[in-house]
Structure formats: structure tokens, C-alpha cells
N, C-alpha and C positions, 0 to 999 in steps of 0.2 A: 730148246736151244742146242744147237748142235755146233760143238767144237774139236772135233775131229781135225780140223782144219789147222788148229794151233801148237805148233809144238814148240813155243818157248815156255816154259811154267816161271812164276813168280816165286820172289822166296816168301813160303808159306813153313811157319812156325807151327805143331798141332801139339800142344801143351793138354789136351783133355785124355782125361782117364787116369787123373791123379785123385791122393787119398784125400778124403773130407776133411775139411779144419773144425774146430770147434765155432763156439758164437751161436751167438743166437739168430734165430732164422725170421724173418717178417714174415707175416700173417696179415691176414686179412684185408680191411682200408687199407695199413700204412701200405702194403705189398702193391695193393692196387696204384694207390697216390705214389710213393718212388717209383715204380715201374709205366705208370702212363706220364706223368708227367718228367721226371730226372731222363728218363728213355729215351720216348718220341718225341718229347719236345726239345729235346738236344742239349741239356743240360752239362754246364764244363765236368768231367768226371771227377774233379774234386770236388766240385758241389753236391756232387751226387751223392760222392761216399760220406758227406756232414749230413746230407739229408736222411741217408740209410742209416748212419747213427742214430740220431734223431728219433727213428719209429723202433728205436731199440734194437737194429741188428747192428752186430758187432763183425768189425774188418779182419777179420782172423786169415792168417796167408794159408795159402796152401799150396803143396808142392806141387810142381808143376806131373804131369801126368806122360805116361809113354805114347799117346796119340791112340788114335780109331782108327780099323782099317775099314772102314765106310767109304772111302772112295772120296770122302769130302775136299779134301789137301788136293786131290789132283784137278779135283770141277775149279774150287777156290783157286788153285797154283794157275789154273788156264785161264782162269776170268782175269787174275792179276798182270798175267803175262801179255794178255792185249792189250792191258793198259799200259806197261811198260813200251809195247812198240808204239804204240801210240802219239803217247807222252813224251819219248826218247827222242823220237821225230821231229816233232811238236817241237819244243823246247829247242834243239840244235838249231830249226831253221827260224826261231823267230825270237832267239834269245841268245845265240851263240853260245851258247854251255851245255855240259853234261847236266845228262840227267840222272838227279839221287834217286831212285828204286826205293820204294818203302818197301817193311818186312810185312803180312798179314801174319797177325795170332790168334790161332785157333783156341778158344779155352770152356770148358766145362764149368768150373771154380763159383764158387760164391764168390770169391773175391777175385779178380787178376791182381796181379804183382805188377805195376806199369815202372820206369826207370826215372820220367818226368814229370808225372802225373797221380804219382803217389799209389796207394790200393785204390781199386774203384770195383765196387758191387757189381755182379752182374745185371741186376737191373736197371743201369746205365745204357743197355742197351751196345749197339754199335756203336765206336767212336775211333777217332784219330787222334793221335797224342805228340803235339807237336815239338817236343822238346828231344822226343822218340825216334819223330817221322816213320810209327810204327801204328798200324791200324789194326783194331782188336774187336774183333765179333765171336761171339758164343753162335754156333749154328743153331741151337734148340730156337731162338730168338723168332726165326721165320713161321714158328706153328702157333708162336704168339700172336704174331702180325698177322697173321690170317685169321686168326678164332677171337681174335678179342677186339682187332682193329677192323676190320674188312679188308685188309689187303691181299697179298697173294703170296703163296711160297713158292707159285714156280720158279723155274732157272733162270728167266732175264729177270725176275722182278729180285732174284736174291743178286744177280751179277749188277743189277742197276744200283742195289744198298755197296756195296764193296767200290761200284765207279764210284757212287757219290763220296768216300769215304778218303775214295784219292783225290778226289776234287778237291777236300780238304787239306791233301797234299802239295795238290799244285799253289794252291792257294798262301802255303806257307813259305814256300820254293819263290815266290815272285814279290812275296810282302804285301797280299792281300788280307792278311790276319792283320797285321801292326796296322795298316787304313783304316781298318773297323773301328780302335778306338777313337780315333778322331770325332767318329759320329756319336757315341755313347754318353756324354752329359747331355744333350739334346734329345736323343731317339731312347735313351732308355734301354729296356729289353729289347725294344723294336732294332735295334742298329745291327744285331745279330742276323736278324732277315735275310740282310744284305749277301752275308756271306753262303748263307742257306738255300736262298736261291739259286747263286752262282755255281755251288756247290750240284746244284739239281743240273743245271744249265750244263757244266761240264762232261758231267755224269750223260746227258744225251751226247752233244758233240764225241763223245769218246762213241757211244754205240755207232752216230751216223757214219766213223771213218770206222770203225773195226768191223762195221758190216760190209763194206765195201772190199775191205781188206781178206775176212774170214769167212764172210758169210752165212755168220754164224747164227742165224734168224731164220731156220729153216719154214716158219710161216711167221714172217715177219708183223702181218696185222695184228694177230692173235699175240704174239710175245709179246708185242709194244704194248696192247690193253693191260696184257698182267701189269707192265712196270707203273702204265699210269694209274693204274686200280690201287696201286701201291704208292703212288706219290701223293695222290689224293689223300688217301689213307690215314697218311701223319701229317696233316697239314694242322696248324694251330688252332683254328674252328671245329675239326674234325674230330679231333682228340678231346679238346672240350664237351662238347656235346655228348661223346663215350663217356665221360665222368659227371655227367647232368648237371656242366656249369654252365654261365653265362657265356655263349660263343660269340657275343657281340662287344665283351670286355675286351679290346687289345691290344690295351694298354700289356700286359705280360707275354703278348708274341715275340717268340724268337726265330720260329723256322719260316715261317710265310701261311698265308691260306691256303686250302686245299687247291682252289683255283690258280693258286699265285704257282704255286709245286708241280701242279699238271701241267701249265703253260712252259713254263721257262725247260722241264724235259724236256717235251714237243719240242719247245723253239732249238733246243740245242740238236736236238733228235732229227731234226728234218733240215737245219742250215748247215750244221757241224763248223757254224764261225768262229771261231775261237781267238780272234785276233784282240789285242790287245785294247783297240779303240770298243769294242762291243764286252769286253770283260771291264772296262772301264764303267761301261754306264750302270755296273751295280753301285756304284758309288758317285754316283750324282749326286751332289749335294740338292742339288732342286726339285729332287723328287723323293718325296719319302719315301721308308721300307715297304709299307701299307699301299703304294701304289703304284708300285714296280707288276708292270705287268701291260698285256695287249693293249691298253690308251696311251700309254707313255712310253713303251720299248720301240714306235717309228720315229719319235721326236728326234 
């Protein structure tokens, strides 16, 4: 991925390389169980941290750190920053408003310190916290994803986690989080899908216009494998099947199927539509979570 091309940077927070807090530390299963399922499967970060209670680690704060000089903040600040021209665009011509800018927080921490979202363990994984409009990823997170999931840690597959993250941004900005509960005494965990997908789907549409824009996909076939190597990756059957459960339970899906994750990038990734009428049909009431995908996205 080459970004040479971008010189606006995002505001990017780098909180890591602060002192250890006390608490006790998970081990073993529980480590495995909070971190595959609280993680990948997109668990609300308060849940997370009752679940990381639960196997006995304790939410001990810790101060925030003087940052890395790894180079990280500036890959992170330029990946953000396309999304901001992006989205800023976006938003003006089809919403008439300014557009809110999320912060990204960089952190090391067993615990991060969030403002609406209470402590949340790091093995929550990436997430966006919308009371924040502030998105929070540990960078160590991507050699996880590669070594334990199958995914990838190259640069589009780590810029494709950070879009899908503002996806969740946009998604708060327009009142596509408040929609979701509508479906939830019916769909259950499944109603989360919804927004999960969308969330993927955005996350392409942002690459189809900042390619066009940065061109920042200097062998474009090849980047796009990695991010969908990575969408697949954490798809709800996919992650299961890593914990040797039942991957045809889905009754407890919340992010979508590997297939459902792979398609809806692509589809964003190759249309870059974003209009309101095609952001609408993740919330068709007449078509479940479960079958949101290539049969039912020409309807």
C-alpha cells in the first residue's frame, strides 16, 4: 500500500508505552475464549470487559504511555485521513452537514481507559465507541489475526480493520446504530449482522473512491486478496470452527458469515455506492441478517 500520495493525517492518539497496571492476567482457554469470541466476534466493549472479569482478569487502569516511534501514527494518521476526505465529501453532498472526524487510539494497555464505554480489555480486539466517536485498536492485534485466524497483517488488510471501524462511525453520524434495535427482540444476536456488514460494505466503498483519489493500491489485485483474506477471516463460521464449535449454530452470529464479510467488501469495493437507498437495504425488514448477500442484494 502505498501512501505517499496522502498528505492529510487523521487525528491519531498513540497512548502505548505506558507503565503496566496491576490484575490479574488470563491464561490459557479463558484467554483464548475472551479474545476469539469478545474480539472477532464484535462484542459491545462492555461486555467484553464483564466477560474478561468473569475468567478472572481484573480491569486495573493504566496510564496512558508516551507513544512508539515505529512509524505506526503516521501509516494509522494517513489511512484515517483518507477516510476523513472521503467521508467529508460524502457527507456534505448527500447530507448537507459537516463531517465529525473521529480520533483513532493507539494503545498497548491491558486495559484502555474509553470515556463512554467504560475500561475495555484489550482482548476486545478493535472497536469504536460511540458515545466517544473515538476508535481504539492496539496495533499488536494484527499478528494475532494472522497467526491465529488466517488473516493477513498487511497494510490494506490493517487500513481495511481502521475503514471498517469508521464505518461504524458513519453509521452512528446517520442513525444506523439506533435502526438496529428495532430488529433485536426478533433477530436476536443475528440483528447485529446487519450493521456488521454495512460496516464491511463501507469499509470497501471508502477503498473504491480513495483508490481513485490516492491511488494508493500500488498492486491493487494483490492488496484486495489480503483485505478479503481478512474479511473472511472473522466471519462468524470462521471463528467458530477456530474454537472447534458448532459453525452451523447461528443462532449467536453477530458479524456475518465468512461469505456474507467477503461479498459485501467486494460489493462496496468494486461499486463504491454509498447512497442512502443501497445503505438502506441492510435493514430490510424482509430479509434476514443470515441472508443478506449475492441472492437478495439485486432484489
Amino acid at each position: 500500500m502505498d501512501l505517499s500520495n496522502v498528505s492529510e493525517r487523521g487525528n491519531v492518539e498513540d497512548r502505548r508505552g505506558g507503565l503496566p497496571g496491576g490484575g490479574a492476567a488470563i491464561g490459557g482457554i479463558g484467554a483464548l475464549v475472551v479474545t476469539l469470541v469478545a474480539g472477532y466476534l464484535g462484542i459491545n466493549p462492555q461486555v467484553a470487559n464483564q466477560l474478561f472479569q468473569a475468567f478472572g482478569g481484573a480491569a486495573q487502569k493504566q496510564k496512558a504511555g508516551p507513544g512508539k516511534a515505529d512509524g505506526y501514527p503516521e501509516f494509522a494518521g494517513k489511512v484515517l485521513g483518507t477516510t476523513n476526505i472521503v467521508w467529508r465529501e460524502w457527507i456534505a453532498r448527500n447530507h448537507n452537514r459537516r463531517y465529525e472526524e473521529p480520533t483513532l487510539v493507539l494503545f498497548d494497555s491491558a486495559v484502555v481507559q474509553t470515556g463512554g464505554c467504560g475500561n475495555v480489555p484489550n482482548e476486545a480486539g478493535p472497536f469504536y465507541c460511540p458515545a466517544d466517536k473515538i476508535l481504539y485498536l492496539n496495533p499488536a492485534f494484527f499478528e494475532t489475526l494472522e497467526k491465529e485466524l488466517g488473516g493477513s497483517k498487511a497494510q490494506f488488510s490493517q487500513a481495511f480493520v481502521i475503514a471498517h471501524e469508521v464505518g461504524h462511525h458513519i453509521q452512528n453520524l446517520l442513525g444506523y446504530n439506533a435502526k438496529v434495535k428495532a430488529f433485536q427482540d426478533r433477530e436476536g444476536e443475528n440483528a447485529g449482522i446487519r450493521l456488521e456488514l454495512q460496516a464491511d460494505y463501507l469499509a470497501g466503498c471508502w477503498a473504491y473512491h480513495g483508490q481513485r483519489t490516492f491511488k494508493f493500491l500500488s498492486n491493487p489485485e494483490k492488496d484486495l486478496q489480503e483485505a478479503l483474506k481478512t474479511a473472511k477471516s472473522i466471519g462468524d463460521d470462521a471463528i467458530m470452527k477456530k474454537m472447534g464449535r458448532d459453525a452451523t449454530n447461528s443462532s449467536k452470529f453477530n458479524h456475518g458469515t465468512a461469505a456474507q464479510r467477503y461479498f459485501f467488501f467486494k460489493q462496496g469495493f468494486d461499486t463504491g455506492d454509498s447512497t442512502k437507498r443501497t445503505l438502506d437495504k441492510f435493514f430490510d425488514p424482509n430479509i434476514r441478517p443470515l441472508d443478506l448477500g449475492p441472492k437478495t442484494w439485486g432484489q
